[in-house]
MIVOMAR-931024 format. One record per residue (C-alpha): x, y, z; chain; residue number from 1; residue in three letters. Coordinates in Angstrom, 3 decimals. Example, Ala and Ser with C-alpha at 12.3 -4.5 7.8 and 13.67 -1.06 7.14 Angstrom:
{{12.300,-4.500,7.800},'A',1,'ala'}
{{13.670,-1.060,7.140},'A',2,'ser'}
//
This chain:
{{-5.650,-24.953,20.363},'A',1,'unk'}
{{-4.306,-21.966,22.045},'A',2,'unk'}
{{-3.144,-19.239,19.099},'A',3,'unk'}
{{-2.564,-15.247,19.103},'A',4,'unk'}
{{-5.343,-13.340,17.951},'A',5,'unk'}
{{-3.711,-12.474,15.261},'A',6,'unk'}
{{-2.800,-15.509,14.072},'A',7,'unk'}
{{-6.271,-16.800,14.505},'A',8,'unk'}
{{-7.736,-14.142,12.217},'A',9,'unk'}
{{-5.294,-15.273,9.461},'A',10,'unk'}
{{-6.512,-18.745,9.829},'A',11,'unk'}
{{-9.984,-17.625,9.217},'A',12,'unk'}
{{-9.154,-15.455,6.384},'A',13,'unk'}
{{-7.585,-18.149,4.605},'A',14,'unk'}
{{-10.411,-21.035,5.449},'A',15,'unk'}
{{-12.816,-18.485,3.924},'A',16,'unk'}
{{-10.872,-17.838,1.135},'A',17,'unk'}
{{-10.651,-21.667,0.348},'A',18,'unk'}
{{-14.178,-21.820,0.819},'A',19,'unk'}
{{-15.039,-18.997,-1.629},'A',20,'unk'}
{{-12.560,-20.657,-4.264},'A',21,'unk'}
{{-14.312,-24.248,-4.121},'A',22,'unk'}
{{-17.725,-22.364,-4.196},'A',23,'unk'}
{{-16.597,-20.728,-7.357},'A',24,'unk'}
{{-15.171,-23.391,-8.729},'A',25,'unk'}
{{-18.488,-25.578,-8.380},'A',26,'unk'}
{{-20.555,-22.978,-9.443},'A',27,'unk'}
{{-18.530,-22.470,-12.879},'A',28,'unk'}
{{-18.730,-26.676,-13.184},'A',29,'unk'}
{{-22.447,-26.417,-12.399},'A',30,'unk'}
{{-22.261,-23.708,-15.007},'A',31,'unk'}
{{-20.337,-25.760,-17.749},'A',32,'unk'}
{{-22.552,-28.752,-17.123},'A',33,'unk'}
{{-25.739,-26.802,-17.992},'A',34,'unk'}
{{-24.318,-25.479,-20.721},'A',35,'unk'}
{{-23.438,-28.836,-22.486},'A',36,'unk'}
{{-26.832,-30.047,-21.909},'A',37,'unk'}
{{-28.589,-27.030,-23.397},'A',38,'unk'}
{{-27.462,-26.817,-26.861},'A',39,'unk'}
{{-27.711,-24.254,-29.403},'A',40,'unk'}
{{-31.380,-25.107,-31.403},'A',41,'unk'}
{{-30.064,-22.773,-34.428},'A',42,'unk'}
{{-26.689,-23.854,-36.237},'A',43,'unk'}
{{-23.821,-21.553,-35.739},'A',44,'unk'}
{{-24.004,-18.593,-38.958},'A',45,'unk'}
{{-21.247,-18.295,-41.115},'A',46,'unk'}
{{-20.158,-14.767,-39.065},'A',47,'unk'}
{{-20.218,-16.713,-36.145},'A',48,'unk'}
{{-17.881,-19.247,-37.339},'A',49,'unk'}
{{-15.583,-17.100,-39.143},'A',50,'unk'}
{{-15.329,-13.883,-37.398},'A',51,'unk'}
{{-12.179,-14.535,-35.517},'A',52,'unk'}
{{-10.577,-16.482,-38.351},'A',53,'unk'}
{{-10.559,-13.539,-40.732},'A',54,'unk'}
{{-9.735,-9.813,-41.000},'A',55,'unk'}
{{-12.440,-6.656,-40.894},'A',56,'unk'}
{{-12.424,-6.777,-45.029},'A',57,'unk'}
{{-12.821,-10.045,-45.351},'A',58,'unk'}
{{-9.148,-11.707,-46.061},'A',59,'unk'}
{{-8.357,-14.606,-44.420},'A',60,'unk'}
{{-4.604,-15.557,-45.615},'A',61,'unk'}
{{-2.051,-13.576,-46.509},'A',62,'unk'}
{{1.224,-14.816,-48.481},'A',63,'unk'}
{{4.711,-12.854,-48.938},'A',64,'unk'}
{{6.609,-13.412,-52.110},'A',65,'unk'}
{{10.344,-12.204,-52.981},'A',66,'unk'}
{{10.254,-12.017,-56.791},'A',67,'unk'}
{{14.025,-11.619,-57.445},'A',68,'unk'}
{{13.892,-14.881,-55.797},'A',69,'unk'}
{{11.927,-16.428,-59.085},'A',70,'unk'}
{{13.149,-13.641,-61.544},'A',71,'unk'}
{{16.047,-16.365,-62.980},'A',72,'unk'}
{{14.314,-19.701,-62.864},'A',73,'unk'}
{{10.984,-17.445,-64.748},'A',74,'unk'}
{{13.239,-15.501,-66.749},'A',75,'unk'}
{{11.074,-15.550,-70.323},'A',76,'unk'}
{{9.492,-18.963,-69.566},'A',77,'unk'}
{{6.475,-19.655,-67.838},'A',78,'unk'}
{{7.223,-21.462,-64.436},'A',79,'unk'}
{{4.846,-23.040,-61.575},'A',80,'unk'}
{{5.610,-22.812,-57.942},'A',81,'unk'}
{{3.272,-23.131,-54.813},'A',82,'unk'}
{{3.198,-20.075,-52.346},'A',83,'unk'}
{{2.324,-20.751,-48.525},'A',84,'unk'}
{{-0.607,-18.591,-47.347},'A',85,'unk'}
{{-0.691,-17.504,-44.105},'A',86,'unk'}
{{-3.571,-16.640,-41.694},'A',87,'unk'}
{{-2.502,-13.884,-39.633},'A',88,'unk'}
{{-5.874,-12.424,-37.707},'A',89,'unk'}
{{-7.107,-15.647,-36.465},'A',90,'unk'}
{{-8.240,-15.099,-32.053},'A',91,'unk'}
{{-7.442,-17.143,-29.598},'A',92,'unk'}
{{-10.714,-18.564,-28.523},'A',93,'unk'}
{{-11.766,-17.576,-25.441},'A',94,'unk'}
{{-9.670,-14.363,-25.454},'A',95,'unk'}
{{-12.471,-11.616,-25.849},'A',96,'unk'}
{{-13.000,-11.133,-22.549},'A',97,'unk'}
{{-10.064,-10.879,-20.901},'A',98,'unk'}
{{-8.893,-9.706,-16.928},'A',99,'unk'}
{{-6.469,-6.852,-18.442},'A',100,'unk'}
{{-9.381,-5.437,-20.897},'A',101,'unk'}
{{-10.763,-6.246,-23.824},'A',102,'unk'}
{{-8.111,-6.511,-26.386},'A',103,'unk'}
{{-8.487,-9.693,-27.849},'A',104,'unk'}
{{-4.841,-12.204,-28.008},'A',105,'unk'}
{{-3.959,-12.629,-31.656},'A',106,'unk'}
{{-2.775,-16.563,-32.079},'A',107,'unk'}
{{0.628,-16.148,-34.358},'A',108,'unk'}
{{0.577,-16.546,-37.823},'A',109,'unk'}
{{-0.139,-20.266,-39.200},'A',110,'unk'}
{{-0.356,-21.880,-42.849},'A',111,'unk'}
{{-3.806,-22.039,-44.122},'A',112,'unk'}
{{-3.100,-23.194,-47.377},'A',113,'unk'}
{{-0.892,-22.872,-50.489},'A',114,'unk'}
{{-1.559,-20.794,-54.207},'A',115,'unk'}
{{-0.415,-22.812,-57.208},'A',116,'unk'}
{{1.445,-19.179,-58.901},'A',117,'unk'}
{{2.569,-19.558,-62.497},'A',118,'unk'}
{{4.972,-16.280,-63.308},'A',119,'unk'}
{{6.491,-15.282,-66.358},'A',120,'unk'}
{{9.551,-12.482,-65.981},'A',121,'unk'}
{{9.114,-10.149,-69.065},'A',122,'unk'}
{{12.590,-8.113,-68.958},'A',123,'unk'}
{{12.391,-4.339,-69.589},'A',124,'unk'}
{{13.883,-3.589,-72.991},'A',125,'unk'}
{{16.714,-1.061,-73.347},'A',126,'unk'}
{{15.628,2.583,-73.625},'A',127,'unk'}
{{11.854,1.648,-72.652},'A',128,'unk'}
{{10.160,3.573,-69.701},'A',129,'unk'}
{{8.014,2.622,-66.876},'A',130,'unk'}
{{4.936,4.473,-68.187},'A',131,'unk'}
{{5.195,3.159,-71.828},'A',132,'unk'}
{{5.227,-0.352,-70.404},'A',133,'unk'}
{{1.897,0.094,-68.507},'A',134,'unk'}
{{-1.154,-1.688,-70.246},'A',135,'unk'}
{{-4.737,-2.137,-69.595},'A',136,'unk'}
{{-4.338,-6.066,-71.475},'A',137,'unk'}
{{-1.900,-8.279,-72.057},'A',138,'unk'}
{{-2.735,-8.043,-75.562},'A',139,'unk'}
{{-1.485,-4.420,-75.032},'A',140,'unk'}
{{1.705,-5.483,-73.460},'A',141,'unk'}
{{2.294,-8.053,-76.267},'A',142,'unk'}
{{2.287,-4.983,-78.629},'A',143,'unk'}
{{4.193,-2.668,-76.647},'A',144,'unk'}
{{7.436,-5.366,-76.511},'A',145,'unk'}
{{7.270,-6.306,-79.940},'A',146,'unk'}
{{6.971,-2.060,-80.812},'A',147,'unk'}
{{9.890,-2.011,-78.283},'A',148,'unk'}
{{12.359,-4.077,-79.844},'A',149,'unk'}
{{14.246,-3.948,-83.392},'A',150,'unk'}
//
């Protein structure tokens, strides 16, 4: 096959390229394949099966709650309602060691699970102030609203 010089070194370049990609690719499947067969002889710790589920102290859901959303339908009664919880520090696995550094990808926040919350809206009486209404027990607070009205 008769072809420029130049066109011939572009061939080459490319068939080698090829050639390096399928050499990569069978050594990461060789790679893969010895990995399966050579399993772990300690079970996975609790850190290592949790640390890119939760957050550097420890929490692993997080929930968001609009009280004057609940202030009417709690107002001086007790009343139930579940509360999503939301995992937001969970990794993507396999996203520590990344191309563009070594900032892991954060997966977007998901439900984890739900609280059962049972609230109780205690409205301020007339004339009282913040601090007064501040009590180390409820037992406290009990007194303090009775003292508080006539």
């Amino acid at each position: 096959m008769f072809i420029s010089p130049k066109k011939r070194k572009e061939l080459e370049r490319q068939q080698r390229e090829q050639q390096q990609l399928l050499q990569q690719q069978q050594a990461q499947a060789q790679a893969q394949a010895q990995a399966q067969k050579t399993q772990p002889e300690e079970p996975l710790s609790a850190w290592e099966l949790l640390n890119g589920l939760v957050a550097r102290d420890g929490s692993f859901a997080r929930s968001y709650v609009c009280l004057k959303d609940f202030e009417q339908k709690a107002y001086g009664r007790p009343f139930i309602t579940e509360i999503n919880c939301f995992n937001e520090w969970a990794i993507e696995p396999g996203s520590l060691k990344t191309k563009r550094g070594n900032n892991p990808v954060r997966r977007p926040p998901y439900r984890i699970g739900k609280l059962e919350v049972q609230m109780l809206f205690v409205p301020k009486p007339p004339g009282m102030t913040d601090v007064r209404l501040r009590a180390p027990s409820p037992y406290s607070l009990a007194k303090v609203i009775t003292e508080g009205s006539p």
